[in-house]
C-alpha positions as CSV (number, residue, x, y, z in Angstrom):
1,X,56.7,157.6,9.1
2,X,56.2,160.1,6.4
3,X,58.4,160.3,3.2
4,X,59.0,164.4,4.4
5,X,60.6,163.4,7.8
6,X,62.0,159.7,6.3
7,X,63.8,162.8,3.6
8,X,64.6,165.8,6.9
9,X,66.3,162.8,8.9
10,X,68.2,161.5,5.6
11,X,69.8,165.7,5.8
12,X,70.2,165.6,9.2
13,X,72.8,163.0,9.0
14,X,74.8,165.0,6.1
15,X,74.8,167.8,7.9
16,X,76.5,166.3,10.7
17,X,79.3,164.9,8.4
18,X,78.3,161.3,8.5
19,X,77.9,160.9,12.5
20,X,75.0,159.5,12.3
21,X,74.5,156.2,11.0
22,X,71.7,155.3,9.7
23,X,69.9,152.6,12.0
24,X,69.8,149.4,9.6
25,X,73.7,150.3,8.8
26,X,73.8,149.8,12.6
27,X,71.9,146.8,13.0
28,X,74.2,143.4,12.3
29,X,71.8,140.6,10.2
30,X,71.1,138.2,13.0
31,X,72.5,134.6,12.0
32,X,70.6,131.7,10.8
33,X,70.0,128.7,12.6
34,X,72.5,126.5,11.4
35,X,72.4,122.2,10.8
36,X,75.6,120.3,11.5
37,X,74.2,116.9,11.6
38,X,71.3,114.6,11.5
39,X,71.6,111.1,12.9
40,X,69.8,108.3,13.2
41,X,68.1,107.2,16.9
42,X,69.6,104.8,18.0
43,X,72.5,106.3,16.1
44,X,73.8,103.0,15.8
45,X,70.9,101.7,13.4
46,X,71.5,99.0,11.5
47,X,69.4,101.0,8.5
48,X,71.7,104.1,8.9
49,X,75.5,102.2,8.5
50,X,75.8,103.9,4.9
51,X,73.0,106.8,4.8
52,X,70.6,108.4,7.4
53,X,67.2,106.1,6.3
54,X,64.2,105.9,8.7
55,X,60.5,105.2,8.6
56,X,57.7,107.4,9.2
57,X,57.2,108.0,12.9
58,X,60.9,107.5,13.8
59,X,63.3,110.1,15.4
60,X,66.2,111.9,14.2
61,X,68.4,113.7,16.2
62,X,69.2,116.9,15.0
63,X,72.7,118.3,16.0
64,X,73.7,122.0,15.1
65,X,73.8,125.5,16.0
66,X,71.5,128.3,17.0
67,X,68.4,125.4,17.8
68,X,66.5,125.0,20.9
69,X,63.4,123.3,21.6
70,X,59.5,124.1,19.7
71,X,61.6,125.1,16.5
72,X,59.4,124.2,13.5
73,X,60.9,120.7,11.6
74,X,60.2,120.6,7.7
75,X,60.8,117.8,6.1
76,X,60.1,118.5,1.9
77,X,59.8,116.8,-1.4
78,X,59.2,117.7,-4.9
79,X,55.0,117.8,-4.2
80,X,54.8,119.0,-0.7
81,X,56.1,119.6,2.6
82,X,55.0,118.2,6.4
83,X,56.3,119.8,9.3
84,X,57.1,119.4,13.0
85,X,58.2,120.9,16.2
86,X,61.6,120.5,18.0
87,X,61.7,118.3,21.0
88,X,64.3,118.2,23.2
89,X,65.3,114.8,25.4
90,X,67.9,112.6,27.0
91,X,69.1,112.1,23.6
92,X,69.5,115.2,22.3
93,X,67.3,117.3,19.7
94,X,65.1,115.3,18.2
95,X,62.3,115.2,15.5
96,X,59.9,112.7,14.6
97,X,59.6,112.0,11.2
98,X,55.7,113.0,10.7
99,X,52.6,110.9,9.2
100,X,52.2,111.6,5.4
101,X,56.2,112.6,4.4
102,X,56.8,110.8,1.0
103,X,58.8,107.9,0.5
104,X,62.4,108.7,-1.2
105,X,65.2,111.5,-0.4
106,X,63.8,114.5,1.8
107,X,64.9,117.3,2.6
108,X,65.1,118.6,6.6
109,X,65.6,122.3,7.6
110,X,65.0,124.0,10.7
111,X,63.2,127.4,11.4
112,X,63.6,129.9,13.8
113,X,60.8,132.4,15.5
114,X,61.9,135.0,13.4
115,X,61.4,132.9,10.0
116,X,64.7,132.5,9.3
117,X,65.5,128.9,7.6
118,X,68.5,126.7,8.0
119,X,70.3,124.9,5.7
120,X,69.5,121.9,4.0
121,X,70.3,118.2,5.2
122,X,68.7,114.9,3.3
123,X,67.6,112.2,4.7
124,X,65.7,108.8,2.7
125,X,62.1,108.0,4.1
126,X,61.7,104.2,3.6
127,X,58.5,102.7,2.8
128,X,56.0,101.0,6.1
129,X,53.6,98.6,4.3
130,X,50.8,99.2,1.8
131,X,48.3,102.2,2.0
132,X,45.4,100.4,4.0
133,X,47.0,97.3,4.7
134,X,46.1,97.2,8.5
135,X,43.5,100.2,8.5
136,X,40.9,98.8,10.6
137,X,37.0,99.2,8.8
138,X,33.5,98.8,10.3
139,X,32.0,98.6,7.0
140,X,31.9,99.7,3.6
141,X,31.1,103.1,2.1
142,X,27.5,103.6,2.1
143,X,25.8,103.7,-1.6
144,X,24.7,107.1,-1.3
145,X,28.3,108.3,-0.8
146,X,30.1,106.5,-3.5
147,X,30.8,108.7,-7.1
148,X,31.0,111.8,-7.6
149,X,29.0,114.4,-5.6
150,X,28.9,118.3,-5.5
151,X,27.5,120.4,-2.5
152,X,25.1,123.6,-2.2
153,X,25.0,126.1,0.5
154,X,22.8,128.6,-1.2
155,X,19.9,127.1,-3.6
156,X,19.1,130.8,-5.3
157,X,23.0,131.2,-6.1
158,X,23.0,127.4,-7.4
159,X,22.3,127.8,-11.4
160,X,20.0,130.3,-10.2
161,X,18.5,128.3,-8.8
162,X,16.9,126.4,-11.9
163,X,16.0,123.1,-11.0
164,X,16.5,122.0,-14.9
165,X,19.8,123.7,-15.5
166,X,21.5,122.1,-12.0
167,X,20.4,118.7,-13.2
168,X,21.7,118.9,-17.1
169,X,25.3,120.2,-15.3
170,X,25.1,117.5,-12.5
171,X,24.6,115.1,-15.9
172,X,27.2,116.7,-17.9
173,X,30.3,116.5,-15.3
174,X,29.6,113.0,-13.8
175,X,27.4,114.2,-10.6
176,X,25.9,111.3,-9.3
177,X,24.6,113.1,-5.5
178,X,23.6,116.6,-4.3
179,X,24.3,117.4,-1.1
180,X,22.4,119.8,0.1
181,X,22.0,122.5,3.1
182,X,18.9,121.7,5.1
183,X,19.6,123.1,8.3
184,X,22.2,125.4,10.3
185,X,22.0,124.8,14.6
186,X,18.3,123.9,15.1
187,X,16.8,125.8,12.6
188,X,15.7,123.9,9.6
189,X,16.0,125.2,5.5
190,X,12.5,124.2,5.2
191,X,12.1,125.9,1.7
192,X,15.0,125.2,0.2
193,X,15.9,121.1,1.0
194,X,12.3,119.8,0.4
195,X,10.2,116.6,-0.5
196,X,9.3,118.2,-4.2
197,X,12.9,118.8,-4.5
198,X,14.2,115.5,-3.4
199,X,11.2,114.2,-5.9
200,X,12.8,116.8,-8.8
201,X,16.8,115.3,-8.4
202,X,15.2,111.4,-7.8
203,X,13.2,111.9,-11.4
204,X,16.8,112.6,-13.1
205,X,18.6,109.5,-11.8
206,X,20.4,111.8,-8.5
207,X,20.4,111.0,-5.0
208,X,19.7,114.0,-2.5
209,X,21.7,114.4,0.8
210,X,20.7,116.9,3.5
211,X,23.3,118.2,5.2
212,X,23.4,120.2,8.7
213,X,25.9,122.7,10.3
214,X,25.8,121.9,14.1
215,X,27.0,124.1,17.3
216,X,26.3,121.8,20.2
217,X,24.9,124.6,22.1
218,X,21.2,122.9,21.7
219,X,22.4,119.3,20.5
220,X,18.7,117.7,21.1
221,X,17.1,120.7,19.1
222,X,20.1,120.1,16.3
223,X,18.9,116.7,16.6
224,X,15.6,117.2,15.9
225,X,16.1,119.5,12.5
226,X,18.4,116.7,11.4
227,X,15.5,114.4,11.6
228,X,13.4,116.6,9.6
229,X,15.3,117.2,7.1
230,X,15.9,113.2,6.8
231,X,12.0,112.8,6.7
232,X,11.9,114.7,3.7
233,X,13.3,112.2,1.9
234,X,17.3,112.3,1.6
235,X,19.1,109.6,0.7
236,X,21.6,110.0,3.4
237,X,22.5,112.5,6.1
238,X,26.0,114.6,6.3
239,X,26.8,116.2,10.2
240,X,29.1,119.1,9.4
241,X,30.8,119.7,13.0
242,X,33.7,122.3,13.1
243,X,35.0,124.8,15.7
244,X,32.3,125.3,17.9
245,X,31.8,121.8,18.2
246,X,35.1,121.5,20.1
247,X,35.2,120.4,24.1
248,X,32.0,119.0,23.5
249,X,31.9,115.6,24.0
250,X,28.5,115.5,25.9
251,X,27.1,117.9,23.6
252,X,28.2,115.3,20.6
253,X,26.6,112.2,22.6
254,X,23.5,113.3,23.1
255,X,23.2,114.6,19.2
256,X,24.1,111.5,17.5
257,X,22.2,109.1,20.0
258,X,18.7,111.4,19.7
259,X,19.4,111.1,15.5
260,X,20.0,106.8,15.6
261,X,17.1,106.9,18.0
262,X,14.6,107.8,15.1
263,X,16.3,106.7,11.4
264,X,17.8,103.8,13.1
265,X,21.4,102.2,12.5
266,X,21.2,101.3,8.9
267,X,20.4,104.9,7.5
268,X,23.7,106.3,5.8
269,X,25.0,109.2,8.5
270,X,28.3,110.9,7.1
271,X,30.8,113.7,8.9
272,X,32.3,116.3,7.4
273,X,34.7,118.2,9.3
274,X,38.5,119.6,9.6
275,X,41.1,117.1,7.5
276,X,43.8,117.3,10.3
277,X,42.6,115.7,13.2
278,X,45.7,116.1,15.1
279,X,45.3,120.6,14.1
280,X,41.8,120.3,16.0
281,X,42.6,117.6,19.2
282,X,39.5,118.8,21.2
283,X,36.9,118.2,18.4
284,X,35.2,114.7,19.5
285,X,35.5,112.9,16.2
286,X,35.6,109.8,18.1
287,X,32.0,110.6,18.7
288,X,30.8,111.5,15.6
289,X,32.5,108.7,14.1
290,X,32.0,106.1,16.5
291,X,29.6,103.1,16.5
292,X,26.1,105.5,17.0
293,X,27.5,108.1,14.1
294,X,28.7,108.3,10.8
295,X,29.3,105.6,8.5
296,X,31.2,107.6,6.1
297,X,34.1,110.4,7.1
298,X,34.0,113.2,4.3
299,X,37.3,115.6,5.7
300,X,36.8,118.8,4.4
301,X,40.5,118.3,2.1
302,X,40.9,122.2,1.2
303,X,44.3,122.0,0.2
304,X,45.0,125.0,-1.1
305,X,42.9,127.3,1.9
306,X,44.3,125.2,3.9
307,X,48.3,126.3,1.8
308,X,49.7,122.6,1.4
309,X,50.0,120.9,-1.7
310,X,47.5,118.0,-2.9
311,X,49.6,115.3,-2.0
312,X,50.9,116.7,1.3
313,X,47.4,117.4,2.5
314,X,45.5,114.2,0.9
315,X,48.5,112.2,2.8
316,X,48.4,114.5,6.1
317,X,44.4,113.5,6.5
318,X,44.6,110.1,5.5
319,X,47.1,109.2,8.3
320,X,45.9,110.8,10.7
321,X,41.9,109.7,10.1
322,X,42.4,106.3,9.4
323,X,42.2,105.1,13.0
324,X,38.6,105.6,12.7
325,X,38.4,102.9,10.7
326,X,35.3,105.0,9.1
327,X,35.1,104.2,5.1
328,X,36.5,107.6,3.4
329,X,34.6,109.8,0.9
330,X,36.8,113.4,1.1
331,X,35.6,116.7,0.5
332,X,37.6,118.4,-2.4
333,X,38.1,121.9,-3.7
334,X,37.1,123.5,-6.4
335,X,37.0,127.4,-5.0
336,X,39.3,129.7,-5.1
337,X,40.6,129.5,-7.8
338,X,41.8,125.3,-7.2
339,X,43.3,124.6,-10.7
340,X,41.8,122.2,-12.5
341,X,45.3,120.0,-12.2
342,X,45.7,119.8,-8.5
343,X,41.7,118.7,-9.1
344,X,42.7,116.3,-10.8
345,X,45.7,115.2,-9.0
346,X,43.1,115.2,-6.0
347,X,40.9,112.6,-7.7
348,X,43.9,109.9,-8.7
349,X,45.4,110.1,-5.3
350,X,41.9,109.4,-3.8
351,X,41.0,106.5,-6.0
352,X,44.6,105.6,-5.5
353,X,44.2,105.3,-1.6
354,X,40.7,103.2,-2.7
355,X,38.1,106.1,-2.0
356,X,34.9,104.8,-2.8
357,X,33.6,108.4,-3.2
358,X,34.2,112.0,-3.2
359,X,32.7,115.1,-3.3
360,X,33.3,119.2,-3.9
361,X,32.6,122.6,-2.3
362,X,30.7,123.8,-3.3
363,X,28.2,124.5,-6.1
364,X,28.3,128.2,-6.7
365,X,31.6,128.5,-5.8
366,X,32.9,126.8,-8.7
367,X,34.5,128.4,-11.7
368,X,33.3,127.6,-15.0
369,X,36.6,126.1,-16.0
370,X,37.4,123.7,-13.1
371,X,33.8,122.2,-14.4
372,X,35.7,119.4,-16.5
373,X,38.4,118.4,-14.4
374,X,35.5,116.6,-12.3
375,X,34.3,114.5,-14.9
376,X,32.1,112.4,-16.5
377,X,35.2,110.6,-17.4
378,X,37.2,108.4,-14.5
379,X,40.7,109.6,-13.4
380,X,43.9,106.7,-13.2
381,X,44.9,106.1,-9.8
382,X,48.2,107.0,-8.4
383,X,50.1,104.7,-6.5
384,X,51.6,106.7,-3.3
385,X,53.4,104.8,-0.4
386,X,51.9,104.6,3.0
387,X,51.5,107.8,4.9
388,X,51.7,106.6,8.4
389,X,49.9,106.3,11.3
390,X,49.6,109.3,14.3
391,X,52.6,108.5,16.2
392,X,51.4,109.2,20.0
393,X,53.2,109.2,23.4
394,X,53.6,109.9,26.9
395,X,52.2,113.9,27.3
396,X,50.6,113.7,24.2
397,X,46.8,115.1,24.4
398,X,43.3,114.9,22.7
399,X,40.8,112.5,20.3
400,X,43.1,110.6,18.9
401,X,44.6,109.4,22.5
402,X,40.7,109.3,23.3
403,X,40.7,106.5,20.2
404,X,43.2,104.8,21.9
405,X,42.4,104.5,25.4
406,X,39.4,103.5,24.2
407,X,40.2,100.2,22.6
408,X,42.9,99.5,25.0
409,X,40.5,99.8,28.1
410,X,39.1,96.7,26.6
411,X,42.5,95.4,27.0
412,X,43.8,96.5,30.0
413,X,40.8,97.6,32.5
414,X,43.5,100.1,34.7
415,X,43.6,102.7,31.3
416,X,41.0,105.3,31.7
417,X,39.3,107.3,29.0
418,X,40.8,110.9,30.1
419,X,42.0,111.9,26.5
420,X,45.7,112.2,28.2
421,X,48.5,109.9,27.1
422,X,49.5,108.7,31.2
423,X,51.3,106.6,33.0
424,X,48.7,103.7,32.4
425,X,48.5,104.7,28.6
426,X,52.4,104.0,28.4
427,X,52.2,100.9,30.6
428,X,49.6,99.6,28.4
429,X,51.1,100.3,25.0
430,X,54.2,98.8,26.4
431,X,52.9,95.3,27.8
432,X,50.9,95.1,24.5
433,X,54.0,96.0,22.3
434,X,56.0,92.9,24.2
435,X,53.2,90.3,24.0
436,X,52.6,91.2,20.5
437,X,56.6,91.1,19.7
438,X,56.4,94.5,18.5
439,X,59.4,96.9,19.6
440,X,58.9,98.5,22.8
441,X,59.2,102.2,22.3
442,X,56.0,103.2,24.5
443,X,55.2,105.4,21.1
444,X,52.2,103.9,18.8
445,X,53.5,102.7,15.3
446,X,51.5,100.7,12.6
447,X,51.9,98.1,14.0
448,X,51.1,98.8,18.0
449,X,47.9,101.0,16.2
450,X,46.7,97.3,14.7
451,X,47.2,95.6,17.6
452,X,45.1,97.9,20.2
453,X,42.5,98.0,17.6
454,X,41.9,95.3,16.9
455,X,40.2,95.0,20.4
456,X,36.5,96.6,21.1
457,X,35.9,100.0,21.7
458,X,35.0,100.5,25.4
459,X,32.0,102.9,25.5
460,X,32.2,105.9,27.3
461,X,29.4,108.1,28.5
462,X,30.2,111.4,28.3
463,X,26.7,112.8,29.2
464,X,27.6,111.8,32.5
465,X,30.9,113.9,32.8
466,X,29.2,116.9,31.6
């Protein structure tokens, strides 16, 4: 609307001696949802006599008005916030605390589909067990992941592309590895990851890494530029699967199985992809990071893109990538304008969980300022509680289920891998929950995650199921 008619209307109304309202004088302010009460479940909780105190991956039960089921659940602290949705069952409304909320007093509203927030009701997060203390590992980070390492998309745009000046930088800030783009789908970056360059970074004391974005539309010709660019001399190998990579499990299979079939199992494979595994369910991390993939997981930790805090987001992807029991060297930020703080926050949580390695995007990306926050010099660790594990159930969907069914058709031969949390899924989790004396809930806590994995990994072939 135009300010001449928003001005004729405003006159219209005088002239009719105040008839006419105007429309927002009209329109009451719809309420907020409103909390009345949080409880324990069971509500009769031994932990909850004095004060509503619950672990990571419990329930509440949210009482009050104006709430109904798929409302968003925020549970904040002083460094971040985790949400979750509104689930509605015998009980009552309930939410289950999510993976990554901090240890100590939180605080819990509600929000509707119009935005509106509720008011504010506390409740204490109590500690699970140490950071890594049952975190299944099939090895140890690979050498060429470990320290510090920086990535480049676009050699030209890199230092302009002046071998000598990305070296004395790489030098100055503590950059022990490159990574470096060396193919995108099936076409290879033949002049710009090559054997004189991988001679150039090896004469300075750096290691080289190629590193390929994949689609999964051609996975054998994908698999064949990732070979290439590994025959020209990298120290390791980085897969960078994303969007278009998701539903395509057979795709993923046949990828990784042509790439071991020439380097072998020892050569250092890493992934890089989305932080929050349970954001992107589809996406067959339990492929790329299963026994013929990656030995290193390098989630692409973007915290501030992504609009969560460092701590929120660090504690968000450890819990919820941990089951792959793949050694952990995360991908950091230092574009758009990341301050140089939350870098260095990003660093001490990281050696804090026991990161071996980590890395940043990306080269040219990266403001002259946020340079020093990376190094040479080491960061002290933080000490931050356990962040959980994924908390899955009956209905739930997608890899991590796929993780699960996995190691539990090992245990119990009537659980299929169909990436669906069933009937035998529940059946399962419960018989293994009572013969390992863990609390039957039928919902997969630290403890029932340690037991189902610590049994083999059933292999699936995908190729077969299209």
């Amino acid at each position: 609307m135009t300010g001449a008619r928003r001005r004729s209307t405003a006159l219209a109304a005088l002239a009719l001696g105040g008839l006419v309202a105007p429309a927002a004088a009209q329109a009451k302010p719809h309420p907020k949802p409103q909390l009345t009460r949080i409880r324990c479940v069971p509500a009769n909780s031994a932990a909850c006599k004095s004060a509503i105190k619950v672990q990571i991956g419990k329930q509440l039960q949210l009482s009050g008005k104006r709430i109904y089921k798929g409302m968003r659940v925020a549970f904040r602290w002083s460094k971040g916030a985790i949400a979750t949705k509104l689930d509605h069952t015998r009980v009552g409304y309930i939410a289950r605390v999510p993976p990554g909320v901090a240890v100590g007093t939180v605080s819990v509203t509600v929000r509707d589909r119009a935005g509106r927030r509720s008011n504010v009701k506390r409740v204490r997060i109590t500690p699970v067990s140490k950071v890594g203390g049952s975190t299944p590992a099939r090895g140890s980070l690979p050498q060429a992941f470990a320290g510090n390492g920086m990535w480049i998309w676009q050699l030209p745009k890199t230092e302009g592309g002046n071998l000598t000046a990305i070296v004395q930088r790489a030098q100055a800030y503590g950059i022990s590895t490159v990574f470096i783009k060396s193919a995108d789908g099936a076409a290879s970056f033949n002049n710009q990851f090559t054997p004189e360059l991988v001679a150039a970074l090896h004469a300075n004391g750096l290691r080289a890494c190629a590193w390929q974005y994949v689609y999964g539309s051609d996975p054998l010709g994908e698999a064949s530029a990732a070979i290439a660019s590994i025959q020209a001399g990298a120290d390791c190998f980085v897969i960078d699967a994303e969007s278009e990579y998701e539903g395509r499990y057979a795709a993923a299979q046949q990828y990784v199985n042509a790439v071991r079939a020439a380097i072998g199992p020892a050569y250092p494979v890493g992934l890089t992809s989305f932080p929050y595994v349970d954001y992107h369910p589809r996406l067959p991390y339990s492929v790329f990071l299963g026994p013929s993939g990656a030995q290193a997981n390098l989630p692409q930790i973007y915290w501030k893109t992504i609009g969560d805090t460092v701590d929120a987001a660090s504690a968000h992807t450890l819990a919820h990538n941990r089951i792959y029991g793949t050694a952990m060297a995360p991908l950091g930020q230092t574009y758009d304008g990341a301050p140089p703080a939350d870098i260095q926050r990003f660093r001490s949580i990281w050696t804090g969980y026991g990161a071996g390695g980590m890395s940043w995007w990306s080269w040219q990306a990266t403001p002259e300022p946020a340079w020093p926050s990376l190094g040479p010099a080491g960061v002290a660790p933080v000490a931050l509680s356990d962040p959980g594990w994924p908390a899955l159930s009956k209905g739930n969907k997608g890899d991590e289920v796929v993780w699960l069914q996995q190691h539990l058709a090992s245990y119990d031969p009537t659980v299929k891998v169909t990436s669906s949390f069933d009937a035998a899924t529940d059946a399962a989790v419960r018989r293994l929950q009572t013969e390992r004396g863990i609390p039957v809930t039928g919902t997969t806590d630290a403890q029932t995650w340690g037991a189902a994995l610590s049994f083999p990994l059933a292999p699936v072939d995908w190729t077969a199921q299209g």
